[in-house]
C-alpha positions, 0 to 999 in steps of 0.5 A: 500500500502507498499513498498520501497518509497521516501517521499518529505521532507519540504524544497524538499528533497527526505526522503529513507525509507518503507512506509505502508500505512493504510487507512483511517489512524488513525495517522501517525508514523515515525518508527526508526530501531535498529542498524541492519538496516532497515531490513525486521523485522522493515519493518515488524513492520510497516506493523502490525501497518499499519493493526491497522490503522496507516500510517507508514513510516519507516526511512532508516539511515543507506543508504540501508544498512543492517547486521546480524552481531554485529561487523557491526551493530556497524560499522554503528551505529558509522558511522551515523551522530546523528545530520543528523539522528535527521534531518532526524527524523523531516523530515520524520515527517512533511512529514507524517504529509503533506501526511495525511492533516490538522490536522494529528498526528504523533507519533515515535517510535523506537528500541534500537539504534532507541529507542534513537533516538526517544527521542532525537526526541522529544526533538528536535520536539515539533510537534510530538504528541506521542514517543514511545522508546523500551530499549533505551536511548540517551547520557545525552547530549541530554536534554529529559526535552524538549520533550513536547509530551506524552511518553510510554517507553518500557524497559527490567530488564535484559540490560546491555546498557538500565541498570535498573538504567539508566531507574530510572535515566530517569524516574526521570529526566522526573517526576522533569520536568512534561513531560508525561511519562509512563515507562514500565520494563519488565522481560526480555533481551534487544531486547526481542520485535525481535522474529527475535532473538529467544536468546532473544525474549520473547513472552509474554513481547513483546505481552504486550509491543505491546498491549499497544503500540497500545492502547497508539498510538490510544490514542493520534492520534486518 
C-alpha cells in the first residue's frame, strides 16, 4: 500500500507525509526530501525501497508544498523551522517504529537539504538504528559526535555546498569520536542520485550509491 497518509505521532499528533508500505517489512525508514519538496521523485524513492522490503514513510516539511524552481526551493528551505523539522524527524520515527511492533528498526535517510537533516537526526535520536545522508551536511552547530547509530554517507567530488573538504572535515570529526561511519565520494555533481535532473544525474554513481544503500539498510534492520 502507498499513498498520501497521516501517521499518529507519540504524544497524538497527526505526522503529513507518503507512506509505502512493504510487507512483511524488513525495517522501517523515515525518508527526508531535498529542498524541492516532497515531490513525486522522493515519493518515488520510497516506493523502490518499499519493493526491497522496507516500510517507508516519507516526511512532508515543507506543508504540501512543492517547486521546480531554485529561487523557491530556497524560499522554503529558509522558511522551515530546523528545530520543528528535527521534531518532526523523531516523530515520524517512533511512529514507524509503533506501526511495525516490538522490536522494529528504523533507519533515515535523506537528500541534500534532507541529507542534513538526517544527521542532525541522529544526533538528536539515539533510537534510530541506521542514517543514511546523500551530499549533505548540517551547520557545525549541530554536534554529529552524538549520533550513536551506524552511518553510510553518500557524497559527490564535484559540490560546491557538500565541498570535498567539508566531507574530510566530517569524516574526521566522526573517526576522533568512534561513531560508525562509512563515507562514500563519488565522481560526480551534487544531486547526481535525481535522474529527475538529467544536468546532473549520473547513472552509474547513483546505481552504486543505491546498491549499497540497500545492502547497508538490510544490514542493520534486518
Amino acid at each position: 500500500m502507498a499513498g498520501q497518509a497521516r501517521l499518529t505521532g507519540k504524544q497524538g499528533q497527526e505526522l503529513a507525509g507518503y507512506l509505502s508500505e512493504a510487507t512483511p517489512a524488513k525495517g522501517a525508514v523515515v525518508l527526508v526530501h531535498e529542498w524541492w519538496g516532497l515531490n513525486e521523485h522522493i515519493r518515488g524513492i520510497a516506493d523502490r525501497l518499499a519493493k526491497e522490503g522496507f516500510t517507508v514513510f516519507a516526511a512532508d516539511l515543507y506543508g504540501g508544498r512543492t517547486t521546480k524552481d531554485a529561487q523557491e526551493a530556497d524560499k522554503l528551505l529558509s522558511q522551515m523551522d530546523w528545530g520543528k523539522a528535527s521534531q518532526a524527524l523523531k516523530d515520524a520515527t517512533e511512529a514507524l517504529r509503533q506501526r511495525g511492533g516490538a522490536g522494529t528498526k528504523v533507519a533515515i535517510l535523506g537528500f541534500c537539504m534532507g541529507g542534513a537533516l538526517t544527521l542532525l537526526a541522529g544526533a538528536n535520536d539515539a533510537g534510530l538504528d541506521a542514517v543514511v545522508p546523500f551530499y549533505g551536511i548540517p551547520p557545525d552547530t549541530v554536534d554529529v559526535t552524538r549520533i550513536r547509530a551506524p552511518i553510510l554517507g553518500h557524497f559527490a567530488t564535484q559540490d560546491d555546498w557538500c565541498t570535498p573538504d567539508r566531507v574530510d572535515a566530517l569524516e574526521a570529526k566522526l573517526k576522533k569520536a568512534n561513531v560508525p561511519a562509512e563515507l562514500h565520494r563519488y565522481d560526480a555533481n551534487h544531486a547526481f542520485f535525481n535522474d529527475t535532473r538529467p544536468e546532473v544525474y549520473s547513472p552509474d554513481n547513483a546505481r552504486r550509491a543505491w546498491t549499497r544503500t540497500v545492502d547497508f539498510l538490510r544490514a542493520k534492520l534486518g
